[in-house]
C-alpha positions in Angstrom: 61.7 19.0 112.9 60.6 15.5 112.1 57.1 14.2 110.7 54.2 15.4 111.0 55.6 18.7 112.5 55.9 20.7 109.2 52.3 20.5 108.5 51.4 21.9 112.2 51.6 25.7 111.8 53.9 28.0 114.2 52.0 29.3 116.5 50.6 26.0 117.3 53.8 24.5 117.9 54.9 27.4 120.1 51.8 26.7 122.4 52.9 22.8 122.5 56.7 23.4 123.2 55.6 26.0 126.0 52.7 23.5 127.5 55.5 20.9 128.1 58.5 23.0 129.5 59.7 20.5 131.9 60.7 23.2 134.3 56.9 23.9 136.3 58.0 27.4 137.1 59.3 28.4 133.3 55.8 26.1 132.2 53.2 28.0 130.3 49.5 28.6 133.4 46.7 27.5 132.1 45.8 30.7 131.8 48.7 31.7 130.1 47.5 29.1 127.7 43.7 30.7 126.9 45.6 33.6 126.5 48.1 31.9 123.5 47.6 33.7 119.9 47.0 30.4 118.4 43.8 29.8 121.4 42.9 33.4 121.0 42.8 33.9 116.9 41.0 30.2 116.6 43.9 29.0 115.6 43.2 26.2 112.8 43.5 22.8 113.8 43.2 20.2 110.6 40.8 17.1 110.4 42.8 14.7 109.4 43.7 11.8 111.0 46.7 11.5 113.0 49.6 10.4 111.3 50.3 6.9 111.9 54.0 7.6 113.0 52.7 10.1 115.8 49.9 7.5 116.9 52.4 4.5 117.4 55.1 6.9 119.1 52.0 8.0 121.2 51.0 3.7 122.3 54.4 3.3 122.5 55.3 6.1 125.0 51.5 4.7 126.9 53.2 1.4 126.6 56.1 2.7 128.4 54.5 4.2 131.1 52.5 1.4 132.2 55.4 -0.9 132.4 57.4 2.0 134.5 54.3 1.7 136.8 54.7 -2.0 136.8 58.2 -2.1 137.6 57.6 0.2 140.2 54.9 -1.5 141.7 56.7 -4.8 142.1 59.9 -3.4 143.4 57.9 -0.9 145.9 55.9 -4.3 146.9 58.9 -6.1 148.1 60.7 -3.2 150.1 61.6 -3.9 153.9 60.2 -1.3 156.1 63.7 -0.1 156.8 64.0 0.7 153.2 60.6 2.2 152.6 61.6 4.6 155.7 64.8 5.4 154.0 62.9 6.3 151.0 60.5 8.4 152.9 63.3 10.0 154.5 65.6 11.0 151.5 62.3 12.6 149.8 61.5 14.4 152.9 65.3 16.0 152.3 65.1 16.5 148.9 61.6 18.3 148.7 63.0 21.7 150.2 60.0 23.8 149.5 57.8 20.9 151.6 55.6 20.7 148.3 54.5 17.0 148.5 56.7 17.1 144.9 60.0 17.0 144.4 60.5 19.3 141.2 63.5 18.5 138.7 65.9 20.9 140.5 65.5 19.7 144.1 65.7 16.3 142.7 69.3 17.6 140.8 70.3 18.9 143.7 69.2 15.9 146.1 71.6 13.6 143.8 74.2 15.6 143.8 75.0 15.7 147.5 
């Protein structure tokens, strides 16, 4: 474990790692998390500042997102209509449980075929 890990204490990690399972269905409920030790014994949570590594890893990963967005935006904008119908159609197939979302296993699966 990097910086500033070792001075977060274990049961506080354990809530983090279980908060962002990237599998929904393995992911810790909000209710699951009011019910964590660390929530439930007041677990302690320092003053300090953040640590500057952890703060810039944090704007960079904002940073990152909003360009994603960007890119995403521009390319979407200049789609032909018989592309953005493709689109709709190969999301239509690849969200089997007709969620709205397509989950990280439907989209695995969707590639693969």
């Amino acid at each position: 474990e990097s910086q500033p890990w070792p001075s977060i204490s274990n049961s506080a990690k354990d809530l983090v790692r279980k908060m962002l399972t990237q599998d929904r269905k393995r992911r810790i409920t909000s209710a699951q998390v009011l019910e964590h030790p660390w929530i439930r014994e007041g677990g302690e949570a320092s003053d300090e500042p953040i640590d500057s590594a952890v703060l810039s890893r944090m704007k960079q990963f904002r940073a990152m997102n909003k360009l994603k967005k960007l890119a995403l935006k521009v390319i979407a904008e200049n789609l032909s209509e018989e592309e953005i119908k493709g689109l709709k159609a190969m999301f239509t197939n690849m969200d089997t449980d007709k969620s709205g979302t397509i989950t990280y296993e439907e989209l695995k699966t969707g590639l693969a075929r």
